[in-house]
Backbone as CSV, one residue per row, in Angstrom:
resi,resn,N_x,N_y,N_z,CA_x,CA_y,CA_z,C_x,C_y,C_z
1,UNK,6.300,36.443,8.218,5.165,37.292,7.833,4.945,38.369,8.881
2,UNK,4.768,39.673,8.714,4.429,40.620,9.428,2.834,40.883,10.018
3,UNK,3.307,41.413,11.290,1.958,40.930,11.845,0.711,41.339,11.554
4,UNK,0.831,42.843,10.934,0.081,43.765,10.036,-0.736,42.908,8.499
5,UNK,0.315,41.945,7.969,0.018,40.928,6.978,-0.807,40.005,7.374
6,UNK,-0.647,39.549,8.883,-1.720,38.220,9.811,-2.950,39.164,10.053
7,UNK,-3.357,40.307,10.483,-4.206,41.071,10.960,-4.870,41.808,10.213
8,UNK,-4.324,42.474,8.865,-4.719,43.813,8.267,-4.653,45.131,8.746
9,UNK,-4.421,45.084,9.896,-4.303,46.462,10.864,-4.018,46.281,12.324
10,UNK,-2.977,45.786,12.534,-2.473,45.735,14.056,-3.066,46.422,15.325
11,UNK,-3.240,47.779,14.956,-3.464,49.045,15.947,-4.990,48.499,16.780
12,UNK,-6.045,47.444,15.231,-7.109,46.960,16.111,-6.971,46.406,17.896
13,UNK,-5.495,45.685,17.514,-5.485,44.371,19.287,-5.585,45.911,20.181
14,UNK,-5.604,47.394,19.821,-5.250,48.120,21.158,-6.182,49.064,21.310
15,UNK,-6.760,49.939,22.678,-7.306,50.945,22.797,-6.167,52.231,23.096
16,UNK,-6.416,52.848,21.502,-5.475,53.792,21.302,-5.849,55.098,22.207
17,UNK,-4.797,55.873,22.669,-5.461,56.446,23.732,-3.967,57.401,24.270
18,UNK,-3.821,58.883,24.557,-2.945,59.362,24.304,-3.157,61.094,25.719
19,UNK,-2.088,61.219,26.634,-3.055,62.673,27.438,-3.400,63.723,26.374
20,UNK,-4.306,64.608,26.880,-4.828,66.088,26.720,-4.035,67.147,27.258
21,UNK,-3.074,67.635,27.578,-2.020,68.558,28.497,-3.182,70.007,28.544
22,UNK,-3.214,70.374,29.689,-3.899,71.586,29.936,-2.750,72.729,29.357
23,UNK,-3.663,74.127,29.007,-2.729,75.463,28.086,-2.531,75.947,29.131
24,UNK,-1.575,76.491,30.059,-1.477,77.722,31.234,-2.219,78.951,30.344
25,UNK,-2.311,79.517,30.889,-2.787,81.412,30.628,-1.645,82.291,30.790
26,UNK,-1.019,82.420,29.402,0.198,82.931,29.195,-0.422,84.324,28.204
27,UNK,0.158,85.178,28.120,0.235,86.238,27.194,0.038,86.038,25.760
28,UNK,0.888,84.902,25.032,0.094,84.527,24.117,-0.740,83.743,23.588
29,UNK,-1.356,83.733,24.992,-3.155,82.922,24.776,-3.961,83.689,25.259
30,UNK,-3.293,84.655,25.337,-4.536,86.277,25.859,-5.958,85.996,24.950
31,UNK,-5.698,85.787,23.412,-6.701,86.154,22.569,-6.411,84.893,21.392
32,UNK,-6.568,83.504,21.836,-6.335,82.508,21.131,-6.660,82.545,19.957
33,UNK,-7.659,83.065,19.422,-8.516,82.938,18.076,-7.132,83.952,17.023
34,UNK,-5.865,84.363,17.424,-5.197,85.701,16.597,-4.340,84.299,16.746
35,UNK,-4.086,82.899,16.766,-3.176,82.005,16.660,-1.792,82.208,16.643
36,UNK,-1.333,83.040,17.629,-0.097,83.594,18.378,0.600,82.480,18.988
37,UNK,-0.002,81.576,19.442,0.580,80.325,20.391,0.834,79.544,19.630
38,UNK,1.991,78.548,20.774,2.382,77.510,20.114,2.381,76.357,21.110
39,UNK,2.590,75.315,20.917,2.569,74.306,21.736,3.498,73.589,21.753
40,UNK,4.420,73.138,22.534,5.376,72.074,22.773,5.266,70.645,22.329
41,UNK,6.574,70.297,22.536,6.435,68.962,22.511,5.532,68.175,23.550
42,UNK,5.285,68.821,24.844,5.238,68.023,26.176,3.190,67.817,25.406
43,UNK,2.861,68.779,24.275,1.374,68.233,23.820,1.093,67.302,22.583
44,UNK,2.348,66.589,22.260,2.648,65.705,20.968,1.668,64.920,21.284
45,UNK,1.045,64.665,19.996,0.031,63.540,20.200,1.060,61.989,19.386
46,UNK,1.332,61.069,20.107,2.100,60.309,19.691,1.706,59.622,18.280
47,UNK,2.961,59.150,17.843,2.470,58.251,15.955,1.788,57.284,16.155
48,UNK,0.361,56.694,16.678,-0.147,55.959,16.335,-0.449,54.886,15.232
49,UNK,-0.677,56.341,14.091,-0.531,55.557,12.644,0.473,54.786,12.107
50,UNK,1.701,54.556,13.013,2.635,53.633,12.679,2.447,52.142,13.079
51,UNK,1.591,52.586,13.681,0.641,50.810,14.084,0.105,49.775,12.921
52,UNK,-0.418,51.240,11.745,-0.807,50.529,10.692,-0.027,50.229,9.258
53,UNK,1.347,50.305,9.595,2.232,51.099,8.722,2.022,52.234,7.521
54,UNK,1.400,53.211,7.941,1.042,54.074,7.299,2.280,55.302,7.146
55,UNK,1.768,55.751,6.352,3.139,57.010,5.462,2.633,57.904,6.730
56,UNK,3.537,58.580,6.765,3.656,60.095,8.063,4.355,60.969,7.341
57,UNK,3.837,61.921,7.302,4.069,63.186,6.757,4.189,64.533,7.546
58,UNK,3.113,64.275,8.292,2.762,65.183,9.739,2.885,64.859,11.180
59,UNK,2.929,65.921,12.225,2.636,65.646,13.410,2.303,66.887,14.166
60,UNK,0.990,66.055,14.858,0.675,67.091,15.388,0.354,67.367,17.161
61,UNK,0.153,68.333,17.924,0.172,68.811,19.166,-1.060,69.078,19.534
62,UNK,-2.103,68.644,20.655,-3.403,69.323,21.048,-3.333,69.867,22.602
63,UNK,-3.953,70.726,22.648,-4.143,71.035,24.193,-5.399,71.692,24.661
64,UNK,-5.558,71.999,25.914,-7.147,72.424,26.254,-6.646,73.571,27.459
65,UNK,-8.075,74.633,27.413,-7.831,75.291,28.664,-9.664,75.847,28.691
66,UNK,-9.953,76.406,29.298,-11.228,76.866,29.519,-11.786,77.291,28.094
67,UNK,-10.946,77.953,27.761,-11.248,79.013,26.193,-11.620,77.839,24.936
68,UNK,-10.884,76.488,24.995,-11.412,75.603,24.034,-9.908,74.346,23.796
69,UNK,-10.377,74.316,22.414,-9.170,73.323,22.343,-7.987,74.082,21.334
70,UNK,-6.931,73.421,21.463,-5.781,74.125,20.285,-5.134,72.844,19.685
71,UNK,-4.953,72.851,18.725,-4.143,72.328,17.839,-3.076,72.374,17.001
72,UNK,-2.003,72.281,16.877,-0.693,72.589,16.628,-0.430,71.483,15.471
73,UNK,0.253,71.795,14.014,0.360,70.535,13.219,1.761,71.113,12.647
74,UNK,2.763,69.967,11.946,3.945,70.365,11.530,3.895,69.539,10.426
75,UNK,3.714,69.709,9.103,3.844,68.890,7.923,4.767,68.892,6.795
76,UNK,5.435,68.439,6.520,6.361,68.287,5.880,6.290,68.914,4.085
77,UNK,6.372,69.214,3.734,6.459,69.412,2.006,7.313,68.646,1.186
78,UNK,6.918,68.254,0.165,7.268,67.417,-0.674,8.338,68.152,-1.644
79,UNK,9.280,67.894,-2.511,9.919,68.520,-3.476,8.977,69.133,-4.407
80,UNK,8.105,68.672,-4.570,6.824,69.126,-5.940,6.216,70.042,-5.183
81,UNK,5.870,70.150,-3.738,4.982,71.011,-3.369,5.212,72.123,-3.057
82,UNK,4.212,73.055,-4.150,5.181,74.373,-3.893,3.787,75.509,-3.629
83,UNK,4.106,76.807,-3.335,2.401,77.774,-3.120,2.061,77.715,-3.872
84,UNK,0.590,77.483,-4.174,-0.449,77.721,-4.992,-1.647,78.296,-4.212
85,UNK,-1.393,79.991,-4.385,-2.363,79.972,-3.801,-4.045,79.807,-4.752
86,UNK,-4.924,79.993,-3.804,-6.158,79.880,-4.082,-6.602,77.920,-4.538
87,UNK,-5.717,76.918,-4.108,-5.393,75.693,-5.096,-5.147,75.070,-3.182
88,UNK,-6.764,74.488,-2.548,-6.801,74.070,-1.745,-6.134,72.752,-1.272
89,UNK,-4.658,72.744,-1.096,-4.460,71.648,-1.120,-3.892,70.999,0.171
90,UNK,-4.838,71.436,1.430,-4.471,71.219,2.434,-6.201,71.265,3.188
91,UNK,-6.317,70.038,3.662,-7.578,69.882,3.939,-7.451,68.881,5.715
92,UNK,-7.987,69.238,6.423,-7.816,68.306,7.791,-9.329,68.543,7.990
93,UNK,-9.396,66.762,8.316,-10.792,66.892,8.887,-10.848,66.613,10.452
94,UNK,-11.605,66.676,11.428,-10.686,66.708,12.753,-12.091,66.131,13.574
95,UNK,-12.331,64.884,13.964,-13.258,64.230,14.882,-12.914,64.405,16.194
96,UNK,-14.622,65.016,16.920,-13.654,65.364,18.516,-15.292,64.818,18.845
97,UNK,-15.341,64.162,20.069,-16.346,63.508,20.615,-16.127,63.810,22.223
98,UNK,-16.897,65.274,22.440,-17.049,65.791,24.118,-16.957,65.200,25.011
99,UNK,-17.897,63.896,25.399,-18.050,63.156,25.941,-17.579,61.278,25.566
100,UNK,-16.351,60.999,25.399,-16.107,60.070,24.967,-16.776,58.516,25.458
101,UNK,-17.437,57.987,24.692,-18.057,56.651,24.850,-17.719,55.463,23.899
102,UNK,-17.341,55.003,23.978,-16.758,53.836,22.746,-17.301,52.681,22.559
103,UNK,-18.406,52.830,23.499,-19.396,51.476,22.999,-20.715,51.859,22.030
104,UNK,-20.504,52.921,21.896,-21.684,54.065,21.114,-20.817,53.892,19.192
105,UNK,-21.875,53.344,18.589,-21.160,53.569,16.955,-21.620,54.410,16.415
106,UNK,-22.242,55.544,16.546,-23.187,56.108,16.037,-22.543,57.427,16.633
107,UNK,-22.834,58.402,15.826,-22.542,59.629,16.158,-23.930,60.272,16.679
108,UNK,-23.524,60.812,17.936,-24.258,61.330,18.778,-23.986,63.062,18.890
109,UNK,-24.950,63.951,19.747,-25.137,65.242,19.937,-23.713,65.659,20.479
110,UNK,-22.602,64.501,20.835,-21.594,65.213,21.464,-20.400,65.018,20.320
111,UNK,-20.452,64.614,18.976,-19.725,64.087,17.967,-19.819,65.173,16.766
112,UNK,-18.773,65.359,16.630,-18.162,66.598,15.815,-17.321,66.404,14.361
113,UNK,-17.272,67.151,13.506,-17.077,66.637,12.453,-16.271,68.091,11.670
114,UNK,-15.052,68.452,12.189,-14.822,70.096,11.682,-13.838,69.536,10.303
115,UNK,-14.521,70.713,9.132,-13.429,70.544,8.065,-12.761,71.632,7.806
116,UNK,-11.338,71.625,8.019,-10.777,72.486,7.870,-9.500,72.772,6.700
117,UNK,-9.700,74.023,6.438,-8.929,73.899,4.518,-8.236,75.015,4.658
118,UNK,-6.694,74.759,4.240,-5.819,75.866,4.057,-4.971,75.868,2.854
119,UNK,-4.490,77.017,2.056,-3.717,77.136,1.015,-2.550,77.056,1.391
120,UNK,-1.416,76.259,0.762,-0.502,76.505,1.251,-0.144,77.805,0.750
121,UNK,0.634,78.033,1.536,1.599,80.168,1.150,3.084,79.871,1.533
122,UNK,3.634,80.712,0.966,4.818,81.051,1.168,5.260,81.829,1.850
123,UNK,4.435,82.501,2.931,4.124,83.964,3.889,4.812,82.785,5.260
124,UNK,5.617,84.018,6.190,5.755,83.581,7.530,4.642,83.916,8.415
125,UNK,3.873,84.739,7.898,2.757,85.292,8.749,1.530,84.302,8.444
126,UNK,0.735,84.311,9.254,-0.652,83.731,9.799,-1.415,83.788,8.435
127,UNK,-1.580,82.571,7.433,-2.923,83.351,6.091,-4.034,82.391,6.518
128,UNK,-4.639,82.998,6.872,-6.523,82.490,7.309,-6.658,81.341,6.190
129,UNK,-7.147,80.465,7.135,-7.855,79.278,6.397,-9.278,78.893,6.512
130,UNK,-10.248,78.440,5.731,-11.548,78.321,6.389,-12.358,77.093,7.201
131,UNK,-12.893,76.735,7.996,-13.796,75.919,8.763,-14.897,75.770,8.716
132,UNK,-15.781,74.747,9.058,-16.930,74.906,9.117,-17.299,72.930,9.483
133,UNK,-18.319,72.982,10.175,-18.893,72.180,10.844,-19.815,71.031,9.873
134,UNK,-19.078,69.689,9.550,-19.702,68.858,8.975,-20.656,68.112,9.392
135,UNK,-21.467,67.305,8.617,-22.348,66.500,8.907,-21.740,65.125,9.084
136,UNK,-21.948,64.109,10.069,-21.235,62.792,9.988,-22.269,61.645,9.586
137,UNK,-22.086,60.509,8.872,-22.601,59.872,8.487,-23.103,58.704,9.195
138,UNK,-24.438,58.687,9.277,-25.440,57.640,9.830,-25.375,58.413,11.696
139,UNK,-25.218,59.562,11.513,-25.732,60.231,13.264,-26.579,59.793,13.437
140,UNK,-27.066,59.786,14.836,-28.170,59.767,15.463,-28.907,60.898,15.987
141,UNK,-27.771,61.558,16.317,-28.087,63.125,16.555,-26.832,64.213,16.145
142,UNK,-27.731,65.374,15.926,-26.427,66.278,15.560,-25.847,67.444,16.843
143,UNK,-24.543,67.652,16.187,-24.442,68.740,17.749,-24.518,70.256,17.181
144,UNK,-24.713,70.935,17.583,-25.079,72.401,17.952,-24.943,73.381,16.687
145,UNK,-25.341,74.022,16.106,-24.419,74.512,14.575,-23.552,75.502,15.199
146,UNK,-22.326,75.706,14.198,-21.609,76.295,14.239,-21.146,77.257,13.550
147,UNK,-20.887,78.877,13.525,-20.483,79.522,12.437,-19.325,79.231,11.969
148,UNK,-18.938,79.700,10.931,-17.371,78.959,10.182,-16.581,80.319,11.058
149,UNK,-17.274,82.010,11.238,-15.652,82.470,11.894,-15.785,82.144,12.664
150,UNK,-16.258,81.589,13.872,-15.774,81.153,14.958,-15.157,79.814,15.457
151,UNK,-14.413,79.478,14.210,-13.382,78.436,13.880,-12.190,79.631,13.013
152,UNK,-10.917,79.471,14.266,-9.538,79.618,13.666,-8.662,78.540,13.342
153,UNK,-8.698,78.740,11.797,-7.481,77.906,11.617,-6.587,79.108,10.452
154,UNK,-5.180,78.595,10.485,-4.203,79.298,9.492,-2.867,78.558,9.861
155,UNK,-2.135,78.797,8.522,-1.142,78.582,8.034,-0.356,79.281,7.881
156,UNK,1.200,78.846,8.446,2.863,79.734,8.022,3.369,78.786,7.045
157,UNK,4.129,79.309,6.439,5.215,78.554,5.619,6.720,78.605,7.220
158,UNK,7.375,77.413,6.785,8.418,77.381,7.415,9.542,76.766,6.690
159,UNK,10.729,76.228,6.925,11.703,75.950,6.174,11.594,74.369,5.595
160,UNK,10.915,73.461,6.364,10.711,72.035,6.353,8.742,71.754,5.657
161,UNK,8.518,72.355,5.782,7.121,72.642,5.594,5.743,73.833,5.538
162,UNK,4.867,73.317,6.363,3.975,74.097,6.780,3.756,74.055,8.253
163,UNK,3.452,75.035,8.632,2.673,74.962,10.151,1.136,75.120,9.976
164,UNK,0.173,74.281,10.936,-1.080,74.240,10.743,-1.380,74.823,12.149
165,UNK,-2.389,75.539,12.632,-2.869,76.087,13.668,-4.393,76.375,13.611
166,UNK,-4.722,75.270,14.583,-6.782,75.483,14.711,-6.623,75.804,16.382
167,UNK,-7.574,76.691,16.676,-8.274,76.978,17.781,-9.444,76.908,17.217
168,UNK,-10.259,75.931,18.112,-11.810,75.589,18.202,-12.559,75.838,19.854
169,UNK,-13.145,77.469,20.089,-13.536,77.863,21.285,-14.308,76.508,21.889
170,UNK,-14.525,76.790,23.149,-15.322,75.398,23.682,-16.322,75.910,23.067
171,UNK,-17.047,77.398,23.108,-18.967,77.171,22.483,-18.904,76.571,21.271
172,UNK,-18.074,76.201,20.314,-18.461,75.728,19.378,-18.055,73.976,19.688
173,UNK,-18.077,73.429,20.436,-18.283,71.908,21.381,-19.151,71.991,22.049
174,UNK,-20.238,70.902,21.352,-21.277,71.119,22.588,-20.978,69.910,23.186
175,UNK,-21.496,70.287,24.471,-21.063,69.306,25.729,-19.715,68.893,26.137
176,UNK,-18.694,69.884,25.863,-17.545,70.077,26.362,-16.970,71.010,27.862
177,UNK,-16.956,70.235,28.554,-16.914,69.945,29.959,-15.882,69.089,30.459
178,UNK,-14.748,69.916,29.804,-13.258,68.835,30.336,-13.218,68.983,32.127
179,UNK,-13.842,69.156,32.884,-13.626,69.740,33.943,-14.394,68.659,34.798
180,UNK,-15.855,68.343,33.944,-16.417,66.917,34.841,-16.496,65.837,33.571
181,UNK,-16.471,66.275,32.642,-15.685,65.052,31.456,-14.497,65.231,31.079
182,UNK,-13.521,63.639,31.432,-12.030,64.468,31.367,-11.435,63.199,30.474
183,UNK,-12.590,62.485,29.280,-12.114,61.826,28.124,-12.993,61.953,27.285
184,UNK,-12.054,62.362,25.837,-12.953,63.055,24.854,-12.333,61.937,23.699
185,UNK,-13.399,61.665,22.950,-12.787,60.846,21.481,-12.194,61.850,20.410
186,UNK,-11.129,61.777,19.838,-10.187,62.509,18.796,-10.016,61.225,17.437
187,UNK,-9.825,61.846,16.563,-9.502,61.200,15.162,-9.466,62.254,14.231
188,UNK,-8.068,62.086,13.688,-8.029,62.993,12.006,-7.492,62.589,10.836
189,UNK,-8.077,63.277,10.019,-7.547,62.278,8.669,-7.121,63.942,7.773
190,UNK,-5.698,63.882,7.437,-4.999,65.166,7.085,-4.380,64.528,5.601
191,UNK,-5.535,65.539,4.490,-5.250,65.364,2.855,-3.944,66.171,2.465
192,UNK,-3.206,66.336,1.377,-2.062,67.182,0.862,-2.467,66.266,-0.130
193,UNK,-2.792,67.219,-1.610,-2.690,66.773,-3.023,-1.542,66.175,-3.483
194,UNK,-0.218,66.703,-3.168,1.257,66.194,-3.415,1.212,64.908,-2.677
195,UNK,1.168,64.889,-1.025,1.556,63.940,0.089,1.193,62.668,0.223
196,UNK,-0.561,63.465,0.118,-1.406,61.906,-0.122,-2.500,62.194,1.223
197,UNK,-2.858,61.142,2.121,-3.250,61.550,3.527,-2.677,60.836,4.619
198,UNK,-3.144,61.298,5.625,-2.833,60.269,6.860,-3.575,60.522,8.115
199,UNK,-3.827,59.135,8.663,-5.169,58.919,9.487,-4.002,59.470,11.079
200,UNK,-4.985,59.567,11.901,-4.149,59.591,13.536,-3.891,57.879,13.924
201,UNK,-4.899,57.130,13.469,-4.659,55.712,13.536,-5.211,55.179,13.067
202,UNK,-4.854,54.024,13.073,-5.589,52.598,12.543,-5.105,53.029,10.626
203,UNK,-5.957,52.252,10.427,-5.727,52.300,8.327,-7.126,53.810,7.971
204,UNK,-7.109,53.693,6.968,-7.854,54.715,5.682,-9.034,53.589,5.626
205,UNK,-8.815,52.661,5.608,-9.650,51.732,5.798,-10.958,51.220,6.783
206,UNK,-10.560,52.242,7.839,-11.671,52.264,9.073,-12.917,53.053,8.587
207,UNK,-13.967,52.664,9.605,-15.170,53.554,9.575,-15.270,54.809,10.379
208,UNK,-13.928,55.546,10.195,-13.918,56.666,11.636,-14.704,57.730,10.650
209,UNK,-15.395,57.745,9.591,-16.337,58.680,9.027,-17.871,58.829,9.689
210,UNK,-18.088,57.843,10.686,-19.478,57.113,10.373,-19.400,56.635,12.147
211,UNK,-18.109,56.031,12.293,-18.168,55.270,14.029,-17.754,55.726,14.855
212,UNK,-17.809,56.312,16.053,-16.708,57.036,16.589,-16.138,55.812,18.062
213,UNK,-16.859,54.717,17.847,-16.172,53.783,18.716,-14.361,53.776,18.379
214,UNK,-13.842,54.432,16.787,-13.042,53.861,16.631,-11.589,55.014,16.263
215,UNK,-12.263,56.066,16.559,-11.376,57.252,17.170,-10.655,56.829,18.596
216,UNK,-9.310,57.407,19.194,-8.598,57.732,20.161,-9.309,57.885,20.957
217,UNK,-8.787,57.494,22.294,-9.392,58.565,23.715,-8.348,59.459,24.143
218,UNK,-8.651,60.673,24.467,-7.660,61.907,24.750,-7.742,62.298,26.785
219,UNK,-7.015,61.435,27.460,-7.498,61.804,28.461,-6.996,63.382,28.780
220,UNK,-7.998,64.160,29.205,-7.703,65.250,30.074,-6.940,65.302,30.862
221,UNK,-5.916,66.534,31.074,-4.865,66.445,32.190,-5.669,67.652,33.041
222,UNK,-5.822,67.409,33.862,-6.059,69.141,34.887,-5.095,69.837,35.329
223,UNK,-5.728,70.898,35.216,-4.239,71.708,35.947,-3.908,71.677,37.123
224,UNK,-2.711,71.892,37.477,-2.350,71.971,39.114,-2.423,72.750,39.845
225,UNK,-3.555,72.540,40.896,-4.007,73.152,42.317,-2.612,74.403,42.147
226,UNK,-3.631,75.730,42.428,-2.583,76.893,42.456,-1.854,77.113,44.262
C-alpha cells in the first residue's frame, strides 16, 4: 500500500519550505512592471505537489528585490488547448503571507490573496492579463487595498506552452519587509480549463483558501555584501 493511501496526503508529515533568491539590478529589471525579465532556474520553486501525487502541468520561479516580488511560470499546453482569446482560461491564484507565522490559521493584515487571469494567445509578445486583490475566507483582518494596475501580470505563447509573468511591487504587500522579515508564507493553486489545476502542495483538498498555517515558507536569501 502506498503511503499517500495510509495518510491521504503525505506532504502533511513535512514543513514544506523552499529559498526566496534575491533579483540583482540588471537592465532588465530597470522597469519590472514592462515584464522584460526572466528568471532562472537557480529561482525554481521545487515540485512539492508531488508529495501528494498530484498532476503537474506547470512550474514555476519566484524572486525578490527591493522593487517587490517576481514570478516566473512555464505551463505546458495540452493537444486540445489552443488561443481563445477573450475565453479566460488561465487563472492563478497566488497566497503570499509578509510576515510568515504558521501557528496563526486565520488570515491576518499580512495575508494576501491575488487573482490573477490570463488569455491564452498565440502572440510571442507580452498580452496583459488582469489582477486584483481578493478577499480570504474567515480573515481576521484584511491587508491594504490594492489597485488591479498596479499588479503586472502577462502572457507569451511559446513552443511547449505558455509563459506566465507577475510582478507584484512591494506597496502592494503590506508589511513586506524581506530585509527584517526574511520568511514569508507562499501557496498557489493554478486553473487551465483543458489541464485541470494544481496546488504548490499538499492536495486540492487543503484549507489553503481560509488557513495560511498551511501554505510553504519561502525563506529569504539576501544579497551579498557589495
Amino acid at each position: 500500500m502506498k503511503l499517500s493511501e495510509l495518510l491521504g496526503d503525505p506532504s502533511w508529515l513535512f514543513d514544506l519550505g523552499f529559498p526566496v533568491a534575491y533579483v540583482n539590478d540588471t537592465k532588465s529589471f530597470a522597469k519590472p512592471e514592462r515584464l522584460e525579465w526572466e528568471l532562472d532556474d537557480s529561482f525554481r520553486i521545487p515540485p512539492l505537489s508531488s508529495l501528494a501525487d498530484e498532476k503537474r502541468f506547470a512550474e514555476f520561479s519566484i524572486g525578490w528585490n527591493d522593487d517587490g516580488l517576481f514570478l516566473h511560470g512555464s505551463i505546458r499546453k495540452s493537444q486540445q488547448d489552443g488561443p481563445r482569446r477573450g475565453d479566460p482560461t488561465i487563472l492563478l491564484s497566488l497566497y503570499i503571507d509578509t510576515r510568515w507565522s504558521p501557528g496563526v490559521h486565520r488570515g491576518t493584515t499580512y495575508c494576501h490573496r491575488f487573482d490573477l487571469m490570463c488569455n491564452p494567445t498565440d502572440s510571442s509578445e507580452i498580452v496583459r492579463g488582469h489582477g486584483e486583490l481578493g478577499a480570504m475566507q474567515r480573515a481576521r483582518a484584511n491587508p491594504d487595498e490594492v489597485h488591479p494596475k498596479d499588479i503586472s501580470v502577462g502572457l507569451l505563447s511559446r513552443s511547449f506552452g505558455y509563459e506566465l509573468k507577475v510582478f507584484l511591487p512591494s506597496f502592494t504587500l503590506t508589511g513586506f519587509d524581506p530585509r527584517e522579515f526574511q520568511e514569508i508564507g507562499l501557496f498557489y493553486v493554478l486553473q487551465s480549463q483543458t489541464l485541470g489545476s494544481q496546488c504548490m502542495a499538499r492536495s486540492r483538498n487543503s484549507p489553503f483558501f481560509e488557513d495560511p498555517s498551511v501554505w510553504c515558507r519561502g525563506k529569504i536569501i539576501q544579497p551579498l555584501a557589495p
